[in-house]
Backbone bond lengths (Angstrom), bond angles and torsions (degrees), N, CA, C in turn:
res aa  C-N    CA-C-N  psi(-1)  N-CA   C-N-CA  omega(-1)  CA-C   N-CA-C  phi
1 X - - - 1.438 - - 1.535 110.01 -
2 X 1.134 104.54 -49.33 1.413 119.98 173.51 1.921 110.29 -40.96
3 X 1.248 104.87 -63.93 1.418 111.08 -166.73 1.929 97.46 -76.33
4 X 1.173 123.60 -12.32 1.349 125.52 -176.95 1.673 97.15 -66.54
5 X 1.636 118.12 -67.55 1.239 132.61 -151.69 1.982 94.27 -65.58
6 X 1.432 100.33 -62.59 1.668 97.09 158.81 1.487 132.25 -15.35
7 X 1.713 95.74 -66.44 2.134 102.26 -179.10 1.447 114.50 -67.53
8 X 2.050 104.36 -13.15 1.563 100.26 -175.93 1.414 97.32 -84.65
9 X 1.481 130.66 -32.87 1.303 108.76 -166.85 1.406 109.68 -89.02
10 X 1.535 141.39 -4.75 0.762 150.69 151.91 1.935 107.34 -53.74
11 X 1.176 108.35 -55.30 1.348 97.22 -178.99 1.512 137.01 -66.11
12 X 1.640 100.65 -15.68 1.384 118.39 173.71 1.425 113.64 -126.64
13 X 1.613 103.45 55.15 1.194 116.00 176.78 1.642 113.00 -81.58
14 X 1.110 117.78 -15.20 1.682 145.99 165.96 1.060 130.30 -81.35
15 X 1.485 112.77 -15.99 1.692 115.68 -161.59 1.534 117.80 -93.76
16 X 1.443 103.07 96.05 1.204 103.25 173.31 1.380 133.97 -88.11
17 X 1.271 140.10 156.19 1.190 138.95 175.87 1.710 121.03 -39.21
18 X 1.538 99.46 147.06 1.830 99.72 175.57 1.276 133.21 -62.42
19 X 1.385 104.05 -33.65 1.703 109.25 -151.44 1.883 81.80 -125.42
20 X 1.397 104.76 159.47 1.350 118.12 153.77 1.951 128.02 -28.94
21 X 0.958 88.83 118.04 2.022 98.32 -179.46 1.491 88.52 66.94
22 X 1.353 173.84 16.80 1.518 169.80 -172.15 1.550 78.15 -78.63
23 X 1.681 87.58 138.04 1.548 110.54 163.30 1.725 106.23 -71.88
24 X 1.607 109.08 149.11 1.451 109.14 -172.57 2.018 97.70 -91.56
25 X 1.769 107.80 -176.15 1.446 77.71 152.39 1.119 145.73 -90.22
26 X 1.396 131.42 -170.58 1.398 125.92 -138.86 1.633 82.35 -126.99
27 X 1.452 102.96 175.90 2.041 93.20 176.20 1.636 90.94 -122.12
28 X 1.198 87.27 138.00 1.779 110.73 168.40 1.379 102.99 -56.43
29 X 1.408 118.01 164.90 1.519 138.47 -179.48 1.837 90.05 -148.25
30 X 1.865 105.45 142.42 1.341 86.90 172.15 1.874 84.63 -141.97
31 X 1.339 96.70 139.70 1.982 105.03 179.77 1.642 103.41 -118.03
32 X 1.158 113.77 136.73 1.073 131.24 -171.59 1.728 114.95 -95.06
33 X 1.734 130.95 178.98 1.149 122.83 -178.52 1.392 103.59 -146.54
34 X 1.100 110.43 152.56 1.695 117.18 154.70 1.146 136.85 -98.79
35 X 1.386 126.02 107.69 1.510 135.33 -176.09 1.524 121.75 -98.66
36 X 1.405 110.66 158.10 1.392 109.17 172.29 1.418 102.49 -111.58
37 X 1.797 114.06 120.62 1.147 104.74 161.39 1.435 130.66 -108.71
38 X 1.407 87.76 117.41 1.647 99.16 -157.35 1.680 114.90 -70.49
39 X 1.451 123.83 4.59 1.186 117.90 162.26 2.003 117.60 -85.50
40 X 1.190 86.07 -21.21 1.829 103.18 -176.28 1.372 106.75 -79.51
41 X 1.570 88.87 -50.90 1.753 106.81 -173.13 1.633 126.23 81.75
42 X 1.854 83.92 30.01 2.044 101.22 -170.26 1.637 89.85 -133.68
43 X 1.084 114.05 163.58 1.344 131.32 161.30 1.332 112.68 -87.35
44 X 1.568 96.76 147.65 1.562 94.09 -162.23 1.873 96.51 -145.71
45 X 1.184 119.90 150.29 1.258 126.19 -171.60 1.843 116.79 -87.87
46 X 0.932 106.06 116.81 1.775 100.86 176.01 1.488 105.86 -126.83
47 X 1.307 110.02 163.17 1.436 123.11 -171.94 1.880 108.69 -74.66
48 X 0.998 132.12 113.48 0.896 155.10 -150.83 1.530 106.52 -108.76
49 X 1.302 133.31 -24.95 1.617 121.93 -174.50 1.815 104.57 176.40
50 X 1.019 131.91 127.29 1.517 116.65 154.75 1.668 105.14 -119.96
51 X 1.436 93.22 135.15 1.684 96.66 -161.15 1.628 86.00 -123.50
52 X 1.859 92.68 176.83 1.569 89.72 174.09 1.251 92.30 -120.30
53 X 1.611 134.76 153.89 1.055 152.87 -177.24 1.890 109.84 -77.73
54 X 1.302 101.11 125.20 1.737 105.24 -178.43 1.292 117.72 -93.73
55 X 1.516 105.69 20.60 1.613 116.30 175.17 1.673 97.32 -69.02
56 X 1.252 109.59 146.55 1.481 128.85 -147.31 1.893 94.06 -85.39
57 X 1.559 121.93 148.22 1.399 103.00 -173.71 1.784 95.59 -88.49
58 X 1.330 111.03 -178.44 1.408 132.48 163.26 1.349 111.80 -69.84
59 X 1.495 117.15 146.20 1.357 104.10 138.91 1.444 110.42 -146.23
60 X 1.882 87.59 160.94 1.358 82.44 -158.39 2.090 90.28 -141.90
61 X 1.414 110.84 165.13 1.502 130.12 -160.60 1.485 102.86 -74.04
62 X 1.632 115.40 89.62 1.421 103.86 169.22 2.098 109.83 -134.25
63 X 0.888 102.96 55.97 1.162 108.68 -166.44 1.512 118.93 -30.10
64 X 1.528 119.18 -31.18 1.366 132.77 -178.30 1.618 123.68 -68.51
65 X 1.803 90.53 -4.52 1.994 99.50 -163.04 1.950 89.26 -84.65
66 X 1.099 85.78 144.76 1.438 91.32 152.01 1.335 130.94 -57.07
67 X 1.444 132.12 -34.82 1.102 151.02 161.32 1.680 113.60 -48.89
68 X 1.220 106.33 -32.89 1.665 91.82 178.84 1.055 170.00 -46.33
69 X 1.375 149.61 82.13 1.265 132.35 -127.86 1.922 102.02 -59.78
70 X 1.086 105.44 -175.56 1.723 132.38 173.83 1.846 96.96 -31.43
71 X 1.389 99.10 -71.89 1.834 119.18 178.13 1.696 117.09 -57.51
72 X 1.095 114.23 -16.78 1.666 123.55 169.77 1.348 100.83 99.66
73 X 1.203 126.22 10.32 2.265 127.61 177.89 1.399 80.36 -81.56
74 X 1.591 78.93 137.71 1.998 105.65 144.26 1.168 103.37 -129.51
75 X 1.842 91.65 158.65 1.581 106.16 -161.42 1.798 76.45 -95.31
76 X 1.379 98.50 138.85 1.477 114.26 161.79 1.587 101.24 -123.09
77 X 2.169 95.65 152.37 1.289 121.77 -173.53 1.626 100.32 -47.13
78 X 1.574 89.38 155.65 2.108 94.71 171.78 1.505 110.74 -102.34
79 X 1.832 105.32 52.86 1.404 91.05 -173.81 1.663 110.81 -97.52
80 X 0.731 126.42 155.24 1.966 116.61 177.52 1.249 96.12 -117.94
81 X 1.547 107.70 115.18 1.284 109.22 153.45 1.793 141.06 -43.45
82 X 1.242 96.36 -28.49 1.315 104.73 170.01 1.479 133.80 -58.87
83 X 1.707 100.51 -62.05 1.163 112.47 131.91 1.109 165.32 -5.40
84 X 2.046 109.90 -59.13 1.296 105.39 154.89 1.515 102.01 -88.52
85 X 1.208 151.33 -34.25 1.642 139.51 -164.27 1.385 89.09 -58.74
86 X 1.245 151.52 -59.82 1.383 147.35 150.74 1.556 134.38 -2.88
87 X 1.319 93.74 -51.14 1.788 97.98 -176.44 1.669 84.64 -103.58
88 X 1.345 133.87 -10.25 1.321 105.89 155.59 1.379 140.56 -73.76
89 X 1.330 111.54 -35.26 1.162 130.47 163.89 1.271 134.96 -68.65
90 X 1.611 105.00 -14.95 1.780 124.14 149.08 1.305 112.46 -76.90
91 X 1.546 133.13 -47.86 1.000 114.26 163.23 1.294 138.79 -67.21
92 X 1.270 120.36 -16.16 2.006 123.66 167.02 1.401 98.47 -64.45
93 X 1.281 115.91 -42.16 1.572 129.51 -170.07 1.385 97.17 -43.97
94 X 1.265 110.06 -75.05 1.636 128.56 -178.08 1.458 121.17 -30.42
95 X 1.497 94.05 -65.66 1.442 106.62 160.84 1.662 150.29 -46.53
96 X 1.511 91.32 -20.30 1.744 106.66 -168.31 1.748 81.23 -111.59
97 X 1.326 119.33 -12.87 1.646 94.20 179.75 1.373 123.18 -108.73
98 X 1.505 103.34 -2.55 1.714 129.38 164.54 1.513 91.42 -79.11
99 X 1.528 129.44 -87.00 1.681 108.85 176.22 1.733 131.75 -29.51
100 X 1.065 120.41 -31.21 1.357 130.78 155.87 1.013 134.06 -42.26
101 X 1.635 105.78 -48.77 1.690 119.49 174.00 1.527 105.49 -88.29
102 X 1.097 107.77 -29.51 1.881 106.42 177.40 1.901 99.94 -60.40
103 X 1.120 108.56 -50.70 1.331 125.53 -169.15 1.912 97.74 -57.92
104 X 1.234 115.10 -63.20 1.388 120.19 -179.22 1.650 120.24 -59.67
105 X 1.176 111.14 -31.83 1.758 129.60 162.34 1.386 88.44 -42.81
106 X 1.629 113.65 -89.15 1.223 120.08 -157.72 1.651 134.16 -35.49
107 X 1.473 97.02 -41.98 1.655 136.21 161.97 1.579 107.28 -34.48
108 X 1.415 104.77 -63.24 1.288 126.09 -168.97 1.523 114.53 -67.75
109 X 1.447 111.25 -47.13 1.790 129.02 174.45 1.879 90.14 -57.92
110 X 1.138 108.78 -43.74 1.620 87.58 -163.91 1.266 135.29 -106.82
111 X 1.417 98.75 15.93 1.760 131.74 157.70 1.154 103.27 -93.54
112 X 1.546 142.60 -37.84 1.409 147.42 159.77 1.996 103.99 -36.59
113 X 1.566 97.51 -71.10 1.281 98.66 -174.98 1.458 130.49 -61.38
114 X 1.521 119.17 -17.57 1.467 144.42 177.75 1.736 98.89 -72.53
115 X 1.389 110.27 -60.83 1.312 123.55 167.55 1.719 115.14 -30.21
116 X 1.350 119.01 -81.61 1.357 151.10 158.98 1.554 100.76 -13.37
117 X 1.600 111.54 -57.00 1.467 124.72 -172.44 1.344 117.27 -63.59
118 X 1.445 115.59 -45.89 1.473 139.62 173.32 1.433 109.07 -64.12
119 X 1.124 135.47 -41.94 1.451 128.08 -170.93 1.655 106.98 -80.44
């Protein structure tokens, strides 16, 4: 979910509004939660909120956009590229080191059970 809301604001890092003075888009924010799942009996992560960020947009000199106000500014999205390549690359991060430990669990259960077998 995480890396979804990311590739969207990455993808409409350009998208400005239709009509004259139109707000451009805005960049998603997404907060997460902690649950108990009481059939598992682990805590488990669910999506918790996707908001839009009230960081203020740009503007910048394009008199030719449709979007332009009176003075020729368009409001461009408040997305920072930096930013999202960032929370993407925290989130793959996240991801390849949660598969890692799933992967090393497993490792462990079946040297346990090899163990178990041998004695």
């Amino acid at each position: 979910m995480r890396l979804r809301i990311v590739s969207e604001n990455i993808a409409n890092a350009q998208s400005t509004g239709q009509t004259e003075g139109s707000d451009p888009y805005a960049r998603k924010t997404i907060t997460f939660r902690s649950e108990l799942d009481r059939t598992l009996g682990a805590a488990t992560v669910h999506v918790k909120d996707i908001g839009v960020d009230q960081a203020p947009f740009q503007l910048e000199y394009d008199p030719g956009n449709p979007a332009a106000d009176a003075k020729g500014f368009v409001k461009m999205p408040n997305v920072n590229m930096l930013i999202e390549m960032a929370d993407m690359r925290e989130a793959n991060r996240s991801y390849e080191a949660n598969l890692q430990m799933m992967k090393q669990a497993r490792s462990m259960i079946a040297s346990m059970i090899d163990m178990m077998r041998g004695a």
